[in-house]
C-alpha positions as CSV (number, residue, x, y, z in Angstrom):
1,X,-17.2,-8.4,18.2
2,X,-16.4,-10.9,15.0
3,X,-13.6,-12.5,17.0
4,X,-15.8,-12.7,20.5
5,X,-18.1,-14.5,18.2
6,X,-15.1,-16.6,17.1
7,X,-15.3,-15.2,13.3
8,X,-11.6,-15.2,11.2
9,X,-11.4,-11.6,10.3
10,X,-10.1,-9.4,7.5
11,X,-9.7,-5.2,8.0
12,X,-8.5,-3.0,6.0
13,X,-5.7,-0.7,6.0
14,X,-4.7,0.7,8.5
15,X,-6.1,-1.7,10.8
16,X,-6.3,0.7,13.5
17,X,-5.5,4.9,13.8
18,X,-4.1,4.4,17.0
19,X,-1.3,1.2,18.2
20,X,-3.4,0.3,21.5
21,X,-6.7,-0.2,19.1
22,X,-4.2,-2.8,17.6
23,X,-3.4,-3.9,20.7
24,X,-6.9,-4.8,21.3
25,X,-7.9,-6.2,18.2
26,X,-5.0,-8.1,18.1
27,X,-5.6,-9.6,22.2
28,X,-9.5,-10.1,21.4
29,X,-7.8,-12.2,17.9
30,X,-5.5,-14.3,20.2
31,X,-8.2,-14.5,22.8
32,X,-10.7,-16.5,20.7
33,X,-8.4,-18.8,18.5
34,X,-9.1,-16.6,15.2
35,X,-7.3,-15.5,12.7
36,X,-6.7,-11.5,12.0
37,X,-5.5,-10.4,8.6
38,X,-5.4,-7.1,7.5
39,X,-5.7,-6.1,4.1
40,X,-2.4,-4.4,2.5
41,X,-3.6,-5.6,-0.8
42,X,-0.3,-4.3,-2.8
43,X,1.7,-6.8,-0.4
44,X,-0.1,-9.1,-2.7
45,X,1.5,-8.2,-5.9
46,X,3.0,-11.3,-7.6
47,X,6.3,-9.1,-8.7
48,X,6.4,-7.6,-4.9
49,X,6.5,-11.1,-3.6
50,X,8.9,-12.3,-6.4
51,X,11.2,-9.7,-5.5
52,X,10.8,-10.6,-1.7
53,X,11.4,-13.9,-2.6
54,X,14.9,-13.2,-4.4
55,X,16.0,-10.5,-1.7
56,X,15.9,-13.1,0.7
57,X,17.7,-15.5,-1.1
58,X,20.4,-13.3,-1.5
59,X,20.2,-13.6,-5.1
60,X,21.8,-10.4,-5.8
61,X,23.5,-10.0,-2.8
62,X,23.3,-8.3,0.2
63,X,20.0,-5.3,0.1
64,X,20.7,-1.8,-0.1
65,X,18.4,0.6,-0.7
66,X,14.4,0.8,-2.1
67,X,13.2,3.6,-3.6
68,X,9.2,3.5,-4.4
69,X,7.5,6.6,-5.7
70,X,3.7,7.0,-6.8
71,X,2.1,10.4,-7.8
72,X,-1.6,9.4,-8.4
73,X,-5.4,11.5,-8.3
74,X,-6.0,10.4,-5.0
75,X,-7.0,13.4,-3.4
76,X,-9.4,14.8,-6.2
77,X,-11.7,11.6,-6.5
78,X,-15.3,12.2,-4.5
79,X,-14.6,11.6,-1.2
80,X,-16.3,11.3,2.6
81,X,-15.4,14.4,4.5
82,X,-14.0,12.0,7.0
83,X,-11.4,11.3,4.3
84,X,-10.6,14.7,3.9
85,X,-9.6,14.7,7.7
86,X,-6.2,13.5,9.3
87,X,-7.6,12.7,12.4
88,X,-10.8,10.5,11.9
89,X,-7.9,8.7,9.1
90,X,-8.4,10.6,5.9
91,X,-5.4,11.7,3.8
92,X,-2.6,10.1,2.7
93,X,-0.7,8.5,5.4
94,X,-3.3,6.7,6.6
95,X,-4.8,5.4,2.9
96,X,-2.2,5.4,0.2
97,X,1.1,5.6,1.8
98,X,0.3,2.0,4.1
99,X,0.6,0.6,0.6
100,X,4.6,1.9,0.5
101,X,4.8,1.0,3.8
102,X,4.0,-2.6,3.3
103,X,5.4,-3.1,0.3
104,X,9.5,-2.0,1.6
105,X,9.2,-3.7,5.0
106,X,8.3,-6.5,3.1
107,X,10.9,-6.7,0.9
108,X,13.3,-4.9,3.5
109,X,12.9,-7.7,6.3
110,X,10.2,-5.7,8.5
111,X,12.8,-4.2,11.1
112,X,12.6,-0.4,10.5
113,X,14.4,1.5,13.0
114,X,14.1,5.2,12.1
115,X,11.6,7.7,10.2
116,X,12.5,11.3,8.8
117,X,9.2,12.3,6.9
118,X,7.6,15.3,5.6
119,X,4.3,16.5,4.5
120,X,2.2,18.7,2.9
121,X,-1.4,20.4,2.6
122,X,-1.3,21.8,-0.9
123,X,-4.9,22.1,-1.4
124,X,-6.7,24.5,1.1
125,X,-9.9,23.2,-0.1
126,X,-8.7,19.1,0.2
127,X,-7.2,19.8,4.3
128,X,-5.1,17.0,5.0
129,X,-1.9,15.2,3.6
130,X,-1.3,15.1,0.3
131,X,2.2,14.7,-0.8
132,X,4.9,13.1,1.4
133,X,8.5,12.5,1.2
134,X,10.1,10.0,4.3
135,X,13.3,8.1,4.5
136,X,13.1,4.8,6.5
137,X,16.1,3.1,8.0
138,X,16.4,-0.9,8.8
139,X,18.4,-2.3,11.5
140,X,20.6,-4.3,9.3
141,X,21.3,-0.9,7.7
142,X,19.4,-0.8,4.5
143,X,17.2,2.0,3.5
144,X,14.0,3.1,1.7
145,X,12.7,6.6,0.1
146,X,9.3,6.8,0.1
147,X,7.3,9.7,-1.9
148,X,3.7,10.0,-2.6
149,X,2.1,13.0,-4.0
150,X,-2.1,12.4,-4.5
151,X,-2.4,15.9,-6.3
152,X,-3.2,14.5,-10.0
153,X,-0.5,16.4,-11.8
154,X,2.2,13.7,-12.8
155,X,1.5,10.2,-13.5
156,X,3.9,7.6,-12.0
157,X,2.2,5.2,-14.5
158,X,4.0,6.7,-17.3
159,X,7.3,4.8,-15.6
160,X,4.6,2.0,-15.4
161,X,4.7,1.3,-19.5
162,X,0.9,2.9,-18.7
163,X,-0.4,0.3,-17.0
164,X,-2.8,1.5,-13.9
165,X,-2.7,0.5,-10.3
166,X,-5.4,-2.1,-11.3
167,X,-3.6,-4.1,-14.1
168,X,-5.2,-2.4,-16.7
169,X,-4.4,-1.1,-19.6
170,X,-4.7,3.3,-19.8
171,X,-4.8,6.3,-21.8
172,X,-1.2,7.9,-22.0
173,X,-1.2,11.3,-20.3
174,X,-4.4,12.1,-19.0
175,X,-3.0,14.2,-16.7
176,X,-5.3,16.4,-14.6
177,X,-8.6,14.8,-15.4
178,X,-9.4,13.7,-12.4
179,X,-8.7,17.3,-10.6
180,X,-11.0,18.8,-13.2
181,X,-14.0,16.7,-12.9
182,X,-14.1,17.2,-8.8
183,X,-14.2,21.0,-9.5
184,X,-16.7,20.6,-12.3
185,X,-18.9,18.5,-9.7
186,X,-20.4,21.7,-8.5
187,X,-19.2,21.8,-4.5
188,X,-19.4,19.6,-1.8
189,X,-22.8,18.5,-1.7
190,X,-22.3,17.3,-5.3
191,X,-19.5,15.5,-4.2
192,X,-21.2,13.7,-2.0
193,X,-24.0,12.6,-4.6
194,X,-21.3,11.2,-6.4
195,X,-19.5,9.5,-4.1
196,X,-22.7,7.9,-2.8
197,X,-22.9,6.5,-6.6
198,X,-19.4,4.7,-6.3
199,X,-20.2,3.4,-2.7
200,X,-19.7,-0.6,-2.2
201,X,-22.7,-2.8,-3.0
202,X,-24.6,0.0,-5.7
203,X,-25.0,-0.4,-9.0
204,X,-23.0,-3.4,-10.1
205,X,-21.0,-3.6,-7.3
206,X,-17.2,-4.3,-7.9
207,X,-17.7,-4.2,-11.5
208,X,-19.1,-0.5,-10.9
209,X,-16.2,-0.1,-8.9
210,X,-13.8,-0.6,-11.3
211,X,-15.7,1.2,-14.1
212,X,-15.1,-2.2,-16.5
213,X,-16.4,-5.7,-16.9
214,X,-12.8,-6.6,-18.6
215,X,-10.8,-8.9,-16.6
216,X,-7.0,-7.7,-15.7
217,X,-4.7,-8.6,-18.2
218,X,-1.0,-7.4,-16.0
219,X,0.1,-7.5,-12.8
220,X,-1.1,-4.8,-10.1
221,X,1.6,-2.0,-9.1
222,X,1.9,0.5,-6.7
223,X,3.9,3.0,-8.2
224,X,7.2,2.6,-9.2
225,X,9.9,0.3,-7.3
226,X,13.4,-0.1,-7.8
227,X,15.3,-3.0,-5.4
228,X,19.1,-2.2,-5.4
229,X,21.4,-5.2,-4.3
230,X,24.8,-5.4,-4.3
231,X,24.7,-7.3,-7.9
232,X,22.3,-5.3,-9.4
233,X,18.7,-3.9,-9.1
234,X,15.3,-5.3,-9.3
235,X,11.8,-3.6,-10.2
236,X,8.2,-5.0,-10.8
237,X,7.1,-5.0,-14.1
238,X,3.8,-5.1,-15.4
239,X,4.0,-9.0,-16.3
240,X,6.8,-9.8,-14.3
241,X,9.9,-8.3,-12.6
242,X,12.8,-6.8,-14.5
243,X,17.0,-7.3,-13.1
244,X,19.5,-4.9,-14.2
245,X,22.7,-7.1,-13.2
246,X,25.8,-7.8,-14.6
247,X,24.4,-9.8,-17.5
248,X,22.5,-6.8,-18.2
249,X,18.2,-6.8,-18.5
250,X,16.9,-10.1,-17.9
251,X,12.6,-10.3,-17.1
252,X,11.6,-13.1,-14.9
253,X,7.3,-13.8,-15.9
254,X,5.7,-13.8,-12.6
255,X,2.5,-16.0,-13.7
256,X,-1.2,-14.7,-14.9
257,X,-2.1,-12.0,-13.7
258,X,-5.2,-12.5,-11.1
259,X,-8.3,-10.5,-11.9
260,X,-8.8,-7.8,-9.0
261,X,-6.2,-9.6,-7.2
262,X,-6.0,-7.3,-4.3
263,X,-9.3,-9.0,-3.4
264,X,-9.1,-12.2,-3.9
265,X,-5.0,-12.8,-2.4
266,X,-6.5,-11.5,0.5
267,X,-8.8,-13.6,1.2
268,X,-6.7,-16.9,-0.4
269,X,-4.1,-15.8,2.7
270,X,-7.3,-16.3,5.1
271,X,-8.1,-19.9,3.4
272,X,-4.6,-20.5,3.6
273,X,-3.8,-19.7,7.5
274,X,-7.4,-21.5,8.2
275,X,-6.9,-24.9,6.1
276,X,-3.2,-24.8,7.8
277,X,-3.7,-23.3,10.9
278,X,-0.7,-21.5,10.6
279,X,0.1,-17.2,11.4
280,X,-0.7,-15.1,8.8
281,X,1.7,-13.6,6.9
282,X,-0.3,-10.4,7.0
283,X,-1.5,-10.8,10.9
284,X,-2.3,-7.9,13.6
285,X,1.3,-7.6,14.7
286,X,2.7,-7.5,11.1
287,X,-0.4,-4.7,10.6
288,X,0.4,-2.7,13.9
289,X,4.3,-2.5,12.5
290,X,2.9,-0.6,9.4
291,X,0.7,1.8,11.0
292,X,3.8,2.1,13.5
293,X,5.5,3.7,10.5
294,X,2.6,5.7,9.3
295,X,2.2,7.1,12.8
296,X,5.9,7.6,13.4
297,X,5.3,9.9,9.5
298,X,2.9,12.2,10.9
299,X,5.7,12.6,14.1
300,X,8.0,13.6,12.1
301,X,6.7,15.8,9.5
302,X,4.5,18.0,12.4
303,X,7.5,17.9,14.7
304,X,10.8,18.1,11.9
305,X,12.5,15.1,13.7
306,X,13.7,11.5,13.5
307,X,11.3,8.9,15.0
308,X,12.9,5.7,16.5
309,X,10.3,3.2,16.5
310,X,9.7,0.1,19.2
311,X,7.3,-2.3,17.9
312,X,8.6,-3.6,14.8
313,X,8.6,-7.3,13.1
314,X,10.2,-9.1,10.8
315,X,8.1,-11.8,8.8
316,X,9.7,-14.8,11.0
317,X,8.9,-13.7,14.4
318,X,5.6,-11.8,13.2
């Protein structure tokens, strides 16, 4: 409807739950002359793109492997029970492992040829994904290891120098808490009261969101990531990016630190693509690559196979 009306669009991730509802979005986009972004905000990371940046100018030498691991609370804050349901696009693979996704094809080159995932319902009470392991090849023969576990018992943010997914600042090793206060909330029905609370637009909005007024002092982060070249190995750090190479740790500063930057880079790409009339980088194909993967995930865990994928792109011919 926004692109009949000739309206640039953002959507969130996924963009779709199923690859002809990209398809369609992505014709009605072309169609009208607009331009379709879709959201991956931790594609947006200023050490992510740093590291993309580096990778493909061979800095380090030819890519090998990326490993990214995040073990979050996820599952246990209040949730929709839509979100507690794989197939109206609750879970996991659908909202916190897109973020993976994005983040290796990015620095990868896009192409991924092959998934081997599994999954796992842990929580009878929480029904849908929770924990994921994958392995993702490229066609030039590089890898990734995915994992993602959304149960609230480890932290990846303790690998983070405790600094949350938001650029903020947290208490060490307050494991658990958030598991605790959903079974403290009293049921479902109390669940829902409190989600309703955290819902865009109450209160005071995105500062409610965020539960602080402060503005972000370090980069954003999506777990950890580790970048391994033939000359050494690369990670995001919470101000910058760290290289273990030959001439041992070196940190490169990637700029300030943008306050809730997975907002605002967002929208600076739509600004961008519509003062330049230029592609997206993020644009409908790039986003229907993504949830290719995610899909291809949910294959291979219910099915215990390897998934070949077809409609992958690299950011050049995106």
């Amino acid at each position: 409807m926004a692109a009949e009306h000739r309206k640039h669009i953002i959507v969130e991730k996924p963009m779709a739950l199923t690859l002809a509802e990209c398809d369609a979005m992505i014709a009605a986009a072309e169609r009208n002359g607009v331009h379709l972004i879709v959201g991956h905000t931790h594609g947006f990371d200023a050490p992510i793109l740093k590291i993309r940046e580096m990778v493909r100018a061979g800095e380090l030498g030819p890519l090998a492997m990326i490993n990214t691991w995040t073990y979050n609370d996820y599952l246990y804050r209040p949730r929709w029970p839509e979100e507690l349901q794989t197939g109206l696009g609750g879970g996991i693979i659908f909202n916190q492992v897109p973020h993976q996704v994005e983040i290796v094809r990015l620095i990868g080159g896009g192409l991924v040829r092959s998934v081997r995932s599994m999954a796992w319902m842990l929580d009878p009470a929480r029904p849908t994904e929770g924990s994921q392991l994958t392995f993702l090849q490229f066609a030039d023969g590089s890898a990734a290891s995915l994992v993602f576990s959304g149960y609230d018992y480890f932290d990846s943010d303790e690998f983070h120098f405790w600094i949350d997914e938001a650029g903020q600042e947290k208490r060490p090793g307050a494991y658990g808490r958030t598991r605790e206060a959903n079974l403290a909330t009293g049921g479902a029905e109390a669940e829902l009261a409190l989600k309703r609370t955290r819902a865009y637009g109450v209160g005071r909005g995105i500062d409610a969101l965020h539960g602080s007024d402060a503005a972000q002092v370090h980069h954003g982060h999506f777990g950890v990531t580790i970048v391994s070249c033939a000359g050494g190995d690369l990670r995001p750090a919470a101000d910058g990016v760290l290289i273990y190479g030959r001439n041992g740790l070196v940190e490169i500063p990637v700029g300030p630190a943008k306050a809730l930057p997975d907002r605002f880079s967002v929208v600076d790409e739509l600004i961008e693509s519509v003062a330049r009339n230029r592609p997206p980088l993020h644009n409908g194909r790039w986003g229907k690559a993504t949830l290719e993967v995610c899909l291809a995930m949910l294959t291979s865990a219910r099915e215990c196979r390897e998934v070949t994928l077809s409609f992958q792109v690299t950011d050049q011919n995106r």
